[in-house]
C-alpha distance (Angstrom), angle and dihedral (degrees) to the residues before:
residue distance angle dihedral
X1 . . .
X2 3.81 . .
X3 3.77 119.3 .
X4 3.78 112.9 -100.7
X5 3.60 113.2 -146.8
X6 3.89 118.3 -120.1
X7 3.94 99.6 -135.7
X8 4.23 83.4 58.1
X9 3.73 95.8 44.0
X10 3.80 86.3 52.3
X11 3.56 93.7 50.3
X12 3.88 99.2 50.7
X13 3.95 100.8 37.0
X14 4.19 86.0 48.6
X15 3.71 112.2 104.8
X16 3.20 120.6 -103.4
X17 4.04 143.0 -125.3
X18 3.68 149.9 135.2
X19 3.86 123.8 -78.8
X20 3.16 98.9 -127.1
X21 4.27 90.6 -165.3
X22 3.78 86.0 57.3
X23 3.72 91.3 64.0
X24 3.58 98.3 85.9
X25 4.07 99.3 27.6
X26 4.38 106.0 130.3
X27 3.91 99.6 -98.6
X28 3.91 85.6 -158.6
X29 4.18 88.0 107.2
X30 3.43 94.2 35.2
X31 3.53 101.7 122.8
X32 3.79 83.9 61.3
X33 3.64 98.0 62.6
X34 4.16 94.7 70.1
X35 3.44 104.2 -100.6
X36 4.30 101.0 -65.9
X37 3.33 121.2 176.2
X38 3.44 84.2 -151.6
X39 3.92 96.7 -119.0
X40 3.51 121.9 130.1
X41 4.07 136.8 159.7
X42 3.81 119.9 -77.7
X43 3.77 110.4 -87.9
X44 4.20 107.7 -127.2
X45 3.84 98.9 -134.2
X46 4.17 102.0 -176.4
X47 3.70 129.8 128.4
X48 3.60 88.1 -114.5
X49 4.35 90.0 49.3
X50 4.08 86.1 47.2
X51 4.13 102.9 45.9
X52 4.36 87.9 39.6
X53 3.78 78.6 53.4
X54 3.54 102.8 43.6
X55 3.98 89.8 41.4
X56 4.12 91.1 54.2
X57 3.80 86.2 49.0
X58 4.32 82.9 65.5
X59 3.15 91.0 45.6
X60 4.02 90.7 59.1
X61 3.80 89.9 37.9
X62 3.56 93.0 58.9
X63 3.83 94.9 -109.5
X64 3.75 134.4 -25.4
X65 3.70 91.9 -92.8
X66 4.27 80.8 77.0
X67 4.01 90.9 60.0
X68 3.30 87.4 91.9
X69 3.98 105.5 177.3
X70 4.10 118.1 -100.7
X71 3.74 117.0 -123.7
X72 3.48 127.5 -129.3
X73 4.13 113.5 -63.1
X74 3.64 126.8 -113.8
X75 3.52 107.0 -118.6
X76 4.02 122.3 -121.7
X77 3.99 110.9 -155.5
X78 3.71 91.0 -160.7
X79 3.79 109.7 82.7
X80 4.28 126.5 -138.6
X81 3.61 115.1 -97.0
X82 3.69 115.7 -100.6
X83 3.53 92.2 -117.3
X84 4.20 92.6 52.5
X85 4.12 88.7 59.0
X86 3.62 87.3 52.4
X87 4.03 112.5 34.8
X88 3.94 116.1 51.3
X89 3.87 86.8 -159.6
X90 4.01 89.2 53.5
X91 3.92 83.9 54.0
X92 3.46 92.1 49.5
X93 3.78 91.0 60.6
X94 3.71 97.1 55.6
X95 3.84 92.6 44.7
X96 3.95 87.0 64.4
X97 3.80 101.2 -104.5
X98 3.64 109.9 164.7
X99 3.77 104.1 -89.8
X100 3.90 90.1 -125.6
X101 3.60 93.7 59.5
X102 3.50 89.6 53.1
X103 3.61 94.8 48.0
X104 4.05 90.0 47.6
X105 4.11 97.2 50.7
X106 3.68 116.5 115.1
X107 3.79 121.5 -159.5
X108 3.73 113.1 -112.7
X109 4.24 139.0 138.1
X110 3.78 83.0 -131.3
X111 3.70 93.0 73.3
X112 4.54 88.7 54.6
X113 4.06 79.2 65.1
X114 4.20 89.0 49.2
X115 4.11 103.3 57.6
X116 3.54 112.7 125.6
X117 3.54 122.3 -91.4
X118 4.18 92.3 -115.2
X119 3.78 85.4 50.6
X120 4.07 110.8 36.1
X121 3.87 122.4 158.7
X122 3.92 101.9 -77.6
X123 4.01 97.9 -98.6
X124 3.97 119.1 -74.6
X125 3.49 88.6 5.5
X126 3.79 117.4 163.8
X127 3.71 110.5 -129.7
X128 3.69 122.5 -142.7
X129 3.76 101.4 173.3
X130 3.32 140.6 -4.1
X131 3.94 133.9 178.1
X132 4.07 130.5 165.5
X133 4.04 139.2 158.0
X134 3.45 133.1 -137.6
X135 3.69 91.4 178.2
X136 4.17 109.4 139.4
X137 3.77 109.0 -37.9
X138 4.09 89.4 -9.4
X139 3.50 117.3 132.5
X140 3.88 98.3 162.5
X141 3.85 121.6 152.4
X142 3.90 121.1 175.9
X143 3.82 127.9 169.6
X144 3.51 139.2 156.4
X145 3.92 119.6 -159.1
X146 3.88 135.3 146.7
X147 3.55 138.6 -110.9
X148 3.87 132.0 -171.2
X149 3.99 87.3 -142.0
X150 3.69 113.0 98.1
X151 3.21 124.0 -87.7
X152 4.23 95.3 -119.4
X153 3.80 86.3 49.1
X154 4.13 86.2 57.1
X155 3.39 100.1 46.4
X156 3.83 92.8 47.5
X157 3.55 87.6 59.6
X158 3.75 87.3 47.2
X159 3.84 90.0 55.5
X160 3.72 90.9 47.3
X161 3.29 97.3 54.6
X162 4.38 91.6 45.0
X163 4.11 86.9 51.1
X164 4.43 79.3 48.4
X165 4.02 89.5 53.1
X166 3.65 104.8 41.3
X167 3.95 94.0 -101.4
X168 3.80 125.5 148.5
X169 3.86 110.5 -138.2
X170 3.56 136.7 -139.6
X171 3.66 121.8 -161.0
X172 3.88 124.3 -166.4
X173 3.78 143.3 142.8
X174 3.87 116.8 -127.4
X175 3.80 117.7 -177.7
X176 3.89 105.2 -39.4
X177 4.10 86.9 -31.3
X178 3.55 122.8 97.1
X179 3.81 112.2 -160.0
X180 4.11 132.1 -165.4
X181 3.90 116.1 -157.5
X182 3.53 147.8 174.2
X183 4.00 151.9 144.1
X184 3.52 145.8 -172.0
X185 3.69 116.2 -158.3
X186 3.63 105.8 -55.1
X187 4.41 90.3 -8.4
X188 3.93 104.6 104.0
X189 3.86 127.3 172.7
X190 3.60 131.8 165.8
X191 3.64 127.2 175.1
X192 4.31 114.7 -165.7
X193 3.90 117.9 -170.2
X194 3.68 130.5 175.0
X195 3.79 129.0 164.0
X196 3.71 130.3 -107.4
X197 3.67 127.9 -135.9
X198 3.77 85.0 -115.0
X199 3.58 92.0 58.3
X200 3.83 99.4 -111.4
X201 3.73 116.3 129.9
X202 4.22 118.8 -127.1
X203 3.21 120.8 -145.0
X204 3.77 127.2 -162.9
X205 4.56 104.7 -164.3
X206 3.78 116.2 -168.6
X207 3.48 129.5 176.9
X208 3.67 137.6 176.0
X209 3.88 138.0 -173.2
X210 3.74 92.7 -2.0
């Protein structure tokens, strides 16, 4: 019998609903966002959910005494394209990804279980897409999930885990999304939240060459 991959076994036995958010979300890009059917398992939004969550996210960090709190953002007057909030692949491009990377990434839950371990999915987070290459010298991972922790609380983690790998960081609010990035040579992150009327923070995760 052929091994079944976790990440995909997880995605298919998962319950399943509508995304009620998603309802409204401009379809104009929507060939860019790999064919979703915009479906995805209930996010589990209790106290308990959030501080298990938030206490897993120390863990990862090495200890809460690594959250170390994120200063104010420099704000960026130009806002994302519509097609960046939506498409982690479109993100990808503007984070400096090598364009053939890009153009090589296949959609597929296997690649939520494949982020690097200095940039995993934030813990208990609900992935809604997820894409990445390994083609020749590719090491591209993209995903976009959602969390019921705030969005701060994320990107703290984020920055812990940049200060962990070496990474500079760049911290900056543009429109109502506040973005961390950094890169070293051919090491790029970026990490893109914004808020959702429903409260739950989206994240956009990219990675490249690590």
């Amino acid at each position: 019998m052929p091994e079944r991959d976790p990440a995909t076994i997880q995605a298919l036995g998962d319950q399943i609903m509508v995304d009620p958010d998603l309802a409204r979300q401009n379809e104009a890009n929507a060939a860019l966002t790999g064919g979703s059917d915009h479906s995805i398992p209930p996010v589990v939004a209790t106290r308990e959910e959030i501080a298990d969550a938030r206490l897993e996210a120390a863990d990862l960090a090495g200890g809460s005494r690594n959250l170390v709190a994120l200063g104010k953002p420099r704000a960026v007057e130009t806002p994302l394209a519509e097609n960046v909030r939506y498409s982690v692949l479109e993100l990808a491009k503007v984070t400096g990804a090598p364009s053939a990377c890009v153009e090589a990434a296949g959609f597929s839950a296997r690649w939520a279980g494949r982020m690097p371990e200095s940039f995993p999915i934030y813990p208990r987070g609900n992935t809604i897409e997820a894409a990445g290459s390994d083609d020749g010298r590719c090491a591209l991972r993209a995903v976009r999930f959602l969390t019921p922790v705030d969005g701060r609380a994320v990107l703290t983690f984020y920055a812990a885990k940049a200060r962990k790998a070496g990474l500079p960081r760049s911290h900056f609010l543009q429109g109502d999304s506040e973005i961390l990035r950094g890169s070293v040579g051919k090491k790029i992150y970026i990490v893109h939240v914004s808020q959702r009327p429903s409260g739950l923070s989206e994240v956009g995760l990219v990675t490249s060459g690590l």
